[in-house]
N, C-alpha and C positions, 0 to 999 in steps of 0.2 A: 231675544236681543234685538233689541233697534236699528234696523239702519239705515237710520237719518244720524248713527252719532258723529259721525265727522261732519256733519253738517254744511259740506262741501268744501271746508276748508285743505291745503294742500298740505300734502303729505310727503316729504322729498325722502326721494330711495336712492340709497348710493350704492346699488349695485353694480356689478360691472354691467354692462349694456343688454350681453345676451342670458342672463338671469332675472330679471324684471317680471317676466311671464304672470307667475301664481299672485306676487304679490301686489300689484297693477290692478289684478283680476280682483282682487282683497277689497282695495282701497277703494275701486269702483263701488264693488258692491255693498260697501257701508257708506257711500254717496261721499266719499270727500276726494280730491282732484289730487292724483299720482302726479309729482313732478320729477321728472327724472335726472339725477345730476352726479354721477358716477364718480365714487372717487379714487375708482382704480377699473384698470381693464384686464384682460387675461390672452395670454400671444402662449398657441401651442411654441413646447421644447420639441416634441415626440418625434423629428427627425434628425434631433441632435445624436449625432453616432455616439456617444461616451452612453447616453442613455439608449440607445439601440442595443448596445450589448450589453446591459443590463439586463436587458427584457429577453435576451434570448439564453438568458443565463439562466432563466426564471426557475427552472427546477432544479437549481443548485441550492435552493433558499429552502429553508422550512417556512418562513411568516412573511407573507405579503401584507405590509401595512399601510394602509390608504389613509391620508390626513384629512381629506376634502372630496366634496363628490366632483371639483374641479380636478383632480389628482384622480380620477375614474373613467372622467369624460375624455382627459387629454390622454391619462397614461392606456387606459384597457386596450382601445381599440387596435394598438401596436404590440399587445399578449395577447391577445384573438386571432392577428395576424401572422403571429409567430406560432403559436398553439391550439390548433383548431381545438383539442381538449386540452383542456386547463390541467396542470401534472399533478397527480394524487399526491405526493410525496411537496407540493407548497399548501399550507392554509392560509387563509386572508382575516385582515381584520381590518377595523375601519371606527373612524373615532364617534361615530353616532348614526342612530338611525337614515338619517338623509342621505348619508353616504354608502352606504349599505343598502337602502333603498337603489342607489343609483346601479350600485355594482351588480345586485339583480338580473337588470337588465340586460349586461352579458354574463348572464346565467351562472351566475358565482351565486349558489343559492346557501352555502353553510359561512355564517360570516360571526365572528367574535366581537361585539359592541360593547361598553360599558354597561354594567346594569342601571346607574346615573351615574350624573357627570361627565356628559357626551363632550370631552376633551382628551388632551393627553396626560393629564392626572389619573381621568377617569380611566382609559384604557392601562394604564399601567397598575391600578387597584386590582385589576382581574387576576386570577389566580394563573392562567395559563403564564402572562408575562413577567409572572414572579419564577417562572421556571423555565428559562429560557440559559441556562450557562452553557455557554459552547453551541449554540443555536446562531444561527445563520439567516437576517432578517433583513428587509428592504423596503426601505420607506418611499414610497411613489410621493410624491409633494410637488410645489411651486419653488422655485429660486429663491433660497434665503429660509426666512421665517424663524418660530423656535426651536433652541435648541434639544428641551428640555426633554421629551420622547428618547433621541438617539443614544444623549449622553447615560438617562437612566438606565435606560437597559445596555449599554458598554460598561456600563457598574455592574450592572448585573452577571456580567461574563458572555455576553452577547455579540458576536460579528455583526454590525450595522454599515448596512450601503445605503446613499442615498439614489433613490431613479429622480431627478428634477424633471419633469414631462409638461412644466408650464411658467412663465416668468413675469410678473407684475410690472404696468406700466403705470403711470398717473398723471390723467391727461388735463385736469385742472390746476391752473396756475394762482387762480385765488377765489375768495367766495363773493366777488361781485355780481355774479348771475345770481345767487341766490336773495344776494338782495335788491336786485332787477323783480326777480321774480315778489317778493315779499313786500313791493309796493302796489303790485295787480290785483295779489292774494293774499289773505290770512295763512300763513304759514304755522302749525298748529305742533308739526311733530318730524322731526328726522329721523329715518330707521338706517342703524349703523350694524353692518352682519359681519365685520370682520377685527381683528385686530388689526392690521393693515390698513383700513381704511379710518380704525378712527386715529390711527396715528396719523396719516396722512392728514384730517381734518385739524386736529387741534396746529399743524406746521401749518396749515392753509390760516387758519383762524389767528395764529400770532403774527401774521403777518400784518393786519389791518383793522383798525376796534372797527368790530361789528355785535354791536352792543344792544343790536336788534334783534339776537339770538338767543339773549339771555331769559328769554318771555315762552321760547321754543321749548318741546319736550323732546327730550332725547327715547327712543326707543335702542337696546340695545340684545342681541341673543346668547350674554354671556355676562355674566358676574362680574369677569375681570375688569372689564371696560367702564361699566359706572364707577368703580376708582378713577380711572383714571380723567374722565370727563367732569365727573364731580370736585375734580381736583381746580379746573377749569372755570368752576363755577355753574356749570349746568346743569338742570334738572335733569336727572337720569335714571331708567327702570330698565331692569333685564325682564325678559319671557323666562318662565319656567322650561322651556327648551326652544332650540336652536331654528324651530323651523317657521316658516313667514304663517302657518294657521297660529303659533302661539306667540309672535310676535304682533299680530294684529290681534288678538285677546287682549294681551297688555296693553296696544295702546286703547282699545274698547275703554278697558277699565279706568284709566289714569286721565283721558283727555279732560274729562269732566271736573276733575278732582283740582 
């Protein structure tokens, strides 16, 4: 694989600020210029007392279920601190490998992941959370978000808590830097990695025609998202999964095309 294919044109990542790292690293190394222009950030909850006694609840629960490796970074390190060992009697689960990957790292080594479809569809396919009635389970997440994980398994006869351990800011007010930037550079692809951010973008985008967008390719790490972008009008391609190696694959593939 070539990498001269970005051919230096810029590549804007709207990650929150302190996740940029790997894919930065990506975009360098197929020669084309990261721009960074976030369209959401991430503010720890994890001293919030309502989630403090959550976490100290933690082996009341049978299923710790991690939405985000954001929901691992902000939630774990306050059940590390409550739990030097993690209590036999909770399992963990986590909606895709990245997050699971994450949780690793505080040594949570048996984790329940979709086989595909690293989402909350996908985890709810698994056979374990088809057998959850009268189980007692706890969603680590961000403030807000969807609904659809809690209430399925409340169908299913499931106690459901949520631990909030992190809450969404959004620090752009419109997409005029971007077209600051797009008169410097060849702006060639935007990588969108959340639901939350590309809602955020399309409320930024109807604010003011920026009509110099419509030539942009969207990269996006979920299925759902090109609905809703293409709805838009934008060229739009999901990665075969979630993570920034297979989000820089696609855009390999599609820049040319």
């Amino acid at each position: 694989m070539s990498k001269k294919e970005l051919h230096q044109t810029g590549i804007v990542i709207t990650r929150p600020s302190h996740q940029t790292g790997e894919i930065k690293a990506l975009v360098n190394d197929h020669q084309g210029h990261p721009i960074e222009f976030p369209l959401l950030e991430i503010q720890s909850k994890s001293q919030n007392e309502t989630f403090q006694n959550i976490v100290l609840k933690l082996n009341d629960y049978d299923w710790a279920i991690f939405i985000s490796s954001n929901a691992v970074q902000f939630g774990m390190p306050a059940v590390k601190h409550a739990f030097h060992i993690l209590p036999e009697s909770t399992k963990f689960a986590a909606i895709g490998p990245s997050t699971q990957k994450a949780l690793k790292l505080f040594d949570v080594n048996h984790v329940l992941i979709p086989d595909e479809n690293f989402d909350s569809e996908g985890l709810l396919a698994t056979e374990e959370m088809n057998d959850i009635k009268n189980k007692k389970i706890v969603i680590f997440r961000g403030e807000g978000g969807r609904e659809t994980l809690a209430e399925t398994l409340r169908a299913r006869g499931a106690e459901v808590t949520y631990a909030e351990c992190y809450t969404r800011t959004f620090p752009q007010t419109n997409l005029d830097l971007l077209k600051t930037f797009s008169e410097k550079i060849h702006i060639s692809a935007i990588l969108i990695t959340s639901s939350e951010a590309c809602k955020e973008f399309i409320r930024l985008n109807r604010l003011k025609d920026m009509s110099f967008l419509k030539d942009v390719l969207f990269i996006v790490n979920h299925p759902r998202m090109v609905n809703v972008l293409e709805r838009e009008s934008f060229m739009t391609f999901s990665s075969d999964e979630p993570s920034d190696q297979s989000m820089m694959k696609k855009l390999l593939e599609t820049i040319d095309h």
